[in-house]
C-alpha positions in Angstrom: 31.3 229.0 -42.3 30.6 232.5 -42.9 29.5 235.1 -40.8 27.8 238.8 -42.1 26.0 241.7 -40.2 22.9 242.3 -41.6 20.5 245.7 -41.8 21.0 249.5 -42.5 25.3 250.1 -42.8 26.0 246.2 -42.9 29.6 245.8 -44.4 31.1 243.2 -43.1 31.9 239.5 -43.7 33.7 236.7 -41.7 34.9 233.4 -43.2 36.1 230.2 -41.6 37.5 227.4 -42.6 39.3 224.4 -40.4 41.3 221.5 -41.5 42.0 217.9 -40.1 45.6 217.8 -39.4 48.2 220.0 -39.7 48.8 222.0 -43.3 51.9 224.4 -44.1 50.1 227.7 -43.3 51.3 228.9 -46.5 49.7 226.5 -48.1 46.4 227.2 -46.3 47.1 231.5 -47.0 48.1 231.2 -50.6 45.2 229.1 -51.3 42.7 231.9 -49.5 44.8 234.8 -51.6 44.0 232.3 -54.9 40.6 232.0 -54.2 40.2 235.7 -53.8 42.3 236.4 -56.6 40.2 234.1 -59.2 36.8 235.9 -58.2 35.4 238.1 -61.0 34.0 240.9 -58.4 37.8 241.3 -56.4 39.4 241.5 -59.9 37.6 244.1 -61.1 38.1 245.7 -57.8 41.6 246.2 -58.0 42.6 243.2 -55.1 45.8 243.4 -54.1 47.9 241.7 -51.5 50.2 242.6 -49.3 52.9 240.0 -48.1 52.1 237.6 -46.0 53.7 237.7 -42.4 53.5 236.5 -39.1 51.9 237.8 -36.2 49.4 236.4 -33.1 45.9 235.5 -33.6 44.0 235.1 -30.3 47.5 234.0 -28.8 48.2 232.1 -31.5 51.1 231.8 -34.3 49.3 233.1 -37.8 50.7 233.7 -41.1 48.4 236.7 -42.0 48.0 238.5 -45.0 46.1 241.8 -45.7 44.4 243.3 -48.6 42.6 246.2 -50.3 40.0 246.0 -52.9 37.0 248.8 -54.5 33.4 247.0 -54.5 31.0 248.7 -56.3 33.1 251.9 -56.0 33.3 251.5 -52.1 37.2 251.0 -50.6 36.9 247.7 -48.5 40.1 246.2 -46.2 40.8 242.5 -45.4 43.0 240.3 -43.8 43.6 236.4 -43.8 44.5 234.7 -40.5 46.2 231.3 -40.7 47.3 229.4 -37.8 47.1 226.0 -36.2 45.1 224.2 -33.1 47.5 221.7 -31.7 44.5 221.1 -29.2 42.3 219.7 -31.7 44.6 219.2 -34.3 42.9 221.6 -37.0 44.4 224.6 -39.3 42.1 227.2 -39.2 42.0 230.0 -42.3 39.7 232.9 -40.6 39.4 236.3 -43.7 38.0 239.3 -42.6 36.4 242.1 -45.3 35.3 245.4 -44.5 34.4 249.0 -45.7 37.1 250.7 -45.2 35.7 253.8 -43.7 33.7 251.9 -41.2 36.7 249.3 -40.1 37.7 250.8 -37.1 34.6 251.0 -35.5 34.0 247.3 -36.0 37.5 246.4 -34.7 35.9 245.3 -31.0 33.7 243.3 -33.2 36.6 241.3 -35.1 38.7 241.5 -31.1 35.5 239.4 -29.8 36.2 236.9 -32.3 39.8 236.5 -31.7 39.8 236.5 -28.4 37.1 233.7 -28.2 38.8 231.8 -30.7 39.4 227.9 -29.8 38.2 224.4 -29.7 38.1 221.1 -28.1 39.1 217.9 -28.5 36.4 215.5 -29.7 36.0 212.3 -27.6 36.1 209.5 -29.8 
């Protein structure tokens, strides 16, 4: 699923992808890096990757990973959130891309996310 604001000064994107089942999240964060990393556009911008680490994600464990990349000449920021839902057993992969200049304004967007972030079990 992705998710991108629209209109004048739109420069963001939200991607999400979920799992059955629990997968190594560096499995899950090294494939997101791959998949940026074999895209024409983030080539020619210059991607790069800083090392992935740990840290919370809407109270939960992620491996995380952030990066930088020029779009048509503009600076834009990322970050890939890994983690897993023992609730609904599902690893989630959630990557985040901005403009750079605008990032901090949109951080309570990105918190609204986080913070709402969850599922339930499916009855069978």
């Amino acid at each position: 699923m992705s998710l991108s604001k629209e209109g004048h000064g739109a420069s963001a994107d939200a991607f999400i992808e979920w799992n059955h089942g629990k997968i190594p999240l560096d499995t899950v964060c090294n494939f997101a890096i791959e998949t940026y990393m074999s895209e024409p556009a983030f080539l020619a911008g210059d991607i790069k990757f800083a090392k992935p680490a740990y840290e919370e994600y809407g109270g939960h464990k992620a491996l995380c990973a952030n990066f930088d990349v020029n779009l048509l000449g503009i600076k834009n920021v990322g970050k890939v959130h890994c983690f897993y839902l023992e609730s609904c057993d599902r690893t989630v992969m959630i990557a985040y891309l901005q403009n750079a200049d605008v990032a901090a304004k949109q951080k309570a967007d990105y918190d609204i996310i986080e913070n709402s972030f969850g599922c339930k079990k499916q009855k069978k």
